[in-house]
Backbone as CSV, one residue per row, in Angstrom:
resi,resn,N_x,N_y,N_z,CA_x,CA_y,CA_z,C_x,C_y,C_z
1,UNK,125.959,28.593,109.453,126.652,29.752,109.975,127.093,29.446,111.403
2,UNK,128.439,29.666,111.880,128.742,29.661,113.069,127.975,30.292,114.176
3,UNK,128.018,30.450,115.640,127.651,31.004,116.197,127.744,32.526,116.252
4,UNK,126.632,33.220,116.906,127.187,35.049,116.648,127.064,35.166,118.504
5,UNK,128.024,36.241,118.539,127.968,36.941,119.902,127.613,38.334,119.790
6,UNK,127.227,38.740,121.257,126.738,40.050,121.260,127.118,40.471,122.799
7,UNK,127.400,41.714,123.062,127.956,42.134,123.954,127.191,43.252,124.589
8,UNK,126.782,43.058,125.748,125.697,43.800,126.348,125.754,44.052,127.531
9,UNK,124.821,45.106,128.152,124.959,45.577,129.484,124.100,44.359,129.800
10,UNK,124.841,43.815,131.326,123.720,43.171,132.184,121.949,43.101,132.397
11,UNK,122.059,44.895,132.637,120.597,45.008,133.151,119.824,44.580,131.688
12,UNK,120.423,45.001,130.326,119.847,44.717,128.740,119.457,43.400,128.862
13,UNK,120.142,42.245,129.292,119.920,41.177,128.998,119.423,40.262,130.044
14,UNK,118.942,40.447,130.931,117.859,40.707,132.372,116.603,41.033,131.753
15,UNK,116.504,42.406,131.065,115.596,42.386,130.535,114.834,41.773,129.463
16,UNK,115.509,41.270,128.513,115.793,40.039,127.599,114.972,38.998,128.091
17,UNK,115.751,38.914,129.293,115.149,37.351,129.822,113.683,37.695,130.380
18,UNK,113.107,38.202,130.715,112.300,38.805,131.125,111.334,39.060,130.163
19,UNK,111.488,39.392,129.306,110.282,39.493,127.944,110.469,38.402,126.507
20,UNK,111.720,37.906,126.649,111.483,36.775,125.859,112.245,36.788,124.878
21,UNK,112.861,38.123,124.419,113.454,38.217,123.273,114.611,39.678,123.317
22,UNK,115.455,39.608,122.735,116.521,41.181,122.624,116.347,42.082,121.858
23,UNK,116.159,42.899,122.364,116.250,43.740,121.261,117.079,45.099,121.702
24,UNK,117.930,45.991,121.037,118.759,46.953,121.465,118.674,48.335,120.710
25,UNK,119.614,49.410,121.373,119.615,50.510,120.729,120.083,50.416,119.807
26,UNK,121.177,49.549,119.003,120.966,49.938,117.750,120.085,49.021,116.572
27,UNK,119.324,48.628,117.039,118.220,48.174,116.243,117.224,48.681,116.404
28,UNK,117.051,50.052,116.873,115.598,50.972,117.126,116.882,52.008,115.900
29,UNK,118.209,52.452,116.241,118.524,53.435,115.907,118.912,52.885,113.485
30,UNK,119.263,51.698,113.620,120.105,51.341,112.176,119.365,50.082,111.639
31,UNK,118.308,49.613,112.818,117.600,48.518,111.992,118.113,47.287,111.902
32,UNK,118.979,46.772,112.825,119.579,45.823,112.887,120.457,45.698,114.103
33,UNK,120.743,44.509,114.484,121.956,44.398,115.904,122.765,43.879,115.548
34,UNK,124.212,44.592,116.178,125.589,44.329,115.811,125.794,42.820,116.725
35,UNK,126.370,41.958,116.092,126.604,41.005,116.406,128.280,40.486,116.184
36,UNK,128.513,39.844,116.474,130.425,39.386,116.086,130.333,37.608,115.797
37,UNK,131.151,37.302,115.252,131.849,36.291,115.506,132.590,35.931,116.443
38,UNK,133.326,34.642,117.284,133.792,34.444,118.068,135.558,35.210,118.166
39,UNK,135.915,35.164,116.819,136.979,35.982,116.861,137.189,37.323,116.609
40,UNK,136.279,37.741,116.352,135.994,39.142,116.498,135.302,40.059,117.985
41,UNK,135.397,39.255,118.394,134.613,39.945,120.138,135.369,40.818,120.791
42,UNK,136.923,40.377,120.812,137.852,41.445,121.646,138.105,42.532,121.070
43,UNK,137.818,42.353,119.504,138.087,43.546,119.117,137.074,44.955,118.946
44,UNK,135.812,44.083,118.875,134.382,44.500,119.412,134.566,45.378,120.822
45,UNK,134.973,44.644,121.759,135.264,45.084,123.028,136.374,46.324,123.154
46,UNK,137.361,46.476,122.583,138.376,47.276,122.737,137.926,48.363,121.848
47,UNK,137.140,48.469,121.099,136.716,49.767,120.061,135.155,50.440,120.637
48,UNK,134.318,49.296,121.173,133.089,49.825,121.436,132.639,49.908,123.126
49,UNK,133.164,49.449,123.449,132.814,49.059,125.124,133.942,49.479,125.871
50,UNK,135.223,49.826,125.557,136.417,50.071,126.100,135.638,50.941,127.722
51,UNK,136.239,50.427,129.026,136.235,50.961,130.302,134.612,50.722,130.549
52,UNK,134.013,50.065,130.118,132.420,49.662,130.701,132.682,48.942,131.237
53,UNK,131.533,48.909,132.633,131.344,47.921,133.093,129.996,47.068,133.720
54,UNK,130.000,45.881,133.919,128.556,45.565,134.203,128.192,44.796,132.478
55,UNK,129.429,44.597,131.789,128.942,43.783,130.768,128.694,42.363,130.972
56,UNK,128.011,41.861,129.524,127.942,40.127,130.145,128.339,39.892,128.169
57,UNK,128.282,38.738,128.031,128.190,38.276,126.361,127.465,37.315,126.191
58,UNK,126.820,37.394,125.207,125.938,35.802,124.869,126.201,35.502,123.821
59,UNK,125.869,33.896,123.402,126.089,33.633,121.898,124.721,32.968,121.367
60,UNK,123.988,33.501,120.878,123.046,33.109,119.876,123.195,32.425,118.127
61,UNK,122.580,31.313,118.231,122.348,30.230,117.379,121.659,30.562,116.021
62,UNK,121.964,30.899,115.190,121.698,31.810,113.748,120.240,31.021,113.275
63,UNK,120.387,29.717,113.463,119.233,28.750,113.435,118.606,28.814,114.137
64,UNK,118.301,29.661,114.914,117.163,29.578,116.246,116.695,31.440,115.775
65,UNK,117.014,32.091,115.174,116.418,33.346,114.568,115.632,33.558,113.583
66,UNK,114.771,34.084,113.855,112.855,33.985,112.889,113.368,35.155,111.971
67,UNK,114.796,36.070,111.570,114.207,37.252,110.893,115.806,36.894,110.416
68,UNK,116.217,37.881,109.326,117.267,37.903,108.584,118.748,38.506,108.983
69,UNK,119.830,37.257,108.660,121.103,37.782,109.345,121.734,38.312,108.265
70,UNK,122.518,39.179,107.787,123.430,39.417,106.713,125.146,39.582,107.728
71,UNK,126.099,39.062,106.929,127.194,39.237,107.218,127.615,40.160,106.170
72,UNK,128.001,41.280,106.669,127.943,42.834,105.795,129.529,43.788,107.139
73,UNK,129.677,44.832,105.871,130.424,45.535,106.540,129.899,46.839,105.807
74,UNK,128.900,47.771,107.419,128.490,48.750,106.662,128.984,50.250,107.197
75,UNK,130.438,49.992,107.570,130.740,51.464,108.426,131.866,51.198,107.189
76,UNK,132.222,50.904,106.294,133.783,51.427,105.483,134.576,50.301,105.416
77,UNK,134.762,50.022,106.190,135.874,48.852,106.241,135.872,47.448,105.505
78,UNK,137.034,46.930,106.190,136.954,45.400,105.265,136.579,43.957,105.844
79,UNK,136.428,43.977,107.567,135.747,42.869,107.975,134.564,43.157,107.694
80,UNK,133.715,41.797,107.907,132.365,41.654,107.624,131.856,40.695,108.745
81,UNK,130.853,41.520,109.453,129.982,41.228,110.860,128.720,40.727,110.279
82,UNK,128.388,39.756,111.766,127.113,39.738,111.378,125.930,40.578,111.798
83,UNK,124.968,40.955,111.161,123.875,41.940,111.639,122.412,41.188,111.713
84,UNK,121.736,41.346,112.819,120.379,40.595,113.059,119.386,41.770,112.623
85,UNK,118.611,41.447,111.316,117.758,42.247,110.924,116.013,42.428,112.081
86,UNK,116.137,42.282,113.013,115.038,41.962,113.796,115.213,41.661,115.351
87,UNK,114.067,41.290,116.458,114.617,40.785,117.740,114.985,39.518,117.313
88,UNK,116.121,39.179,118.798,116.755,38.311,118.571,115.643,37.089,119.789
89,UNK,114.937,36.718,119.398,113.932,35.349,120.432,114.930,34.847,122.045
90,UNK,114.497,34.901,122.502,115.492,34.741,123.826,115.748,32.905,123.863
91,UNK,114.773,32.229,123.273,115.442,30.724,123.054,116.646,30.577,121.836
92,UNK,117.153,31.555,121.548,117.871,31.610,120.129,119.193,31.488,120.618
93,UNK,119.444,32.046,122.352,120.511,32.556,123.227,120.741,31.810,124.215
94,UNK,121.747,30.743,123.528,122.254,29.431,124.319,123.207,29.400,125.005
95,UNK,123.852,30.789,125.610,124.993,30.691,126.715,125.116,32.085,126.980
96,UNK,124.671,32.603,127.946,124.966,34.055,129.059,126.277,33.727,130.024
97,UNK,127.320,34.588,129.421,128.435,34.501,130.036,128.654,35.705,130.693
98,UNK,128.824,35.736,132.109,128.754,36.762,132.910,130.227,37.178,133.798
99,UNK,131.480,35.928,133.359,132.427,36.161,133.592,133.573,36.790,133.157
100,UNK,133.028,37.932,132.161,133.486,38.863,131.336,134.568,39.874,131.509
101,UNK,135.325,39.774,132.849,136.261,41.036,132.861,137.709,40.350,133.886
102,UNK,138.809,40.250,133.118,139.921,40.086,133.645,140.345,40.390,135.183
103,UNK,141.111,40.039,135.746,141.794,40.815,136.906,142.260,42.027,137.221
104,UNK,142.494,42.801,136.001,142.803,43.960,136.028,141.102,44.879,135.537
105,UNK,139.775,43.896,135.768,138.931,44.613,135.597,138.720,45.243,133.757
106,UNK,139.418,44.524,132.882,139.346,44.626,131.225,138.599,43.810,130.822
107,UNK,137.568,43.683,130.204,136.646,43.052,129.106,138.197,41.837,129.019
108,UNK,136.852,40.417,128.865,138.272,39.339,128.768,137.316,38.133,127.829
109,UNK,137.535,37.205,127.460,136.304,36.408,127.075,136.455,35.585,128.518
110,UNK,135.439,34.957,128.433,135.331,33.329,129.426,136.078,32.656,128.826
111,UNK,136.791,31.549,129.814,137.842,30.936,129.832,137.175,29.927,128.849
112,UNK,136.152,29.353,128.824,135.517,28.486,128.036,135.448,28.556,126.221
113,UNK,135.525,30.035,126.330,135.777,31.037,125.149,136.779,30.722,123.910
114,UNK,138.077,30.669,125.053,139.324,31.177,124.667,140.039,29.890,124.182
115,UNK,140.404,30.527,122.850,141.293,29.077,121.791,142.434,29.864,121.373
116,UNK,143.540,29.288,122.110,144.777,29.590,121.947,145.375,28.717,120.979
């Protein structure tokens, strides 16, 4: 499986680092964390995060996760995300990208990111 990203407030993933592993509101609230693919992030960003700020993104290694991923689509639609059935281990999370917001201050990927 390719890499998954996840898109988070700063202070979330501070705290992360700090106890060892992620875990978020919607995996207390649906039992799982929304995760993306690499080409699915902006669109992640423009539907769920639109005008936040203080985000960062990481990409975690599907092979470095102790609990179950399903690539599912469970709101209606026809893409299919990936979902982390469990915390995500903080060694699982091999790049904190904190250069996340354009010049005009918009959710952007890192330049490192971006495949034109």
């Amino acid at each position: 499986m390719e890499m998954l990203y996840r898109i988070a407030p700063g202070a979330d993933v501070q705290m992360a680092e700090t106890q060892g592993y992620f875990e978020s509101a919607d995996l207390a609230a649906e039992g799982f964390i929304h995760c993306s693919f690499l080409h699915q992030v902006m669109g992640v960003s423009r539907r769920h995060y639109a005008g936040q700020q203080g985000l960062v993104l990481f990409s975690i290694d599907p092979a470095a996760v102790d609990c179950e991923i399903r690539v599912e689509n469970t709101s209606g639609g026809t893409e299919l995300y990936p979902h982390i059935y469990g915390r995500v281990p903080w060694s699982a999370v091999k790049q904190v990208y904190t250069d996340t917001y354009d010049q005009a201050g918009m959710f952007a990927l890192p330049a490192e990111l971006r495949v034109y």
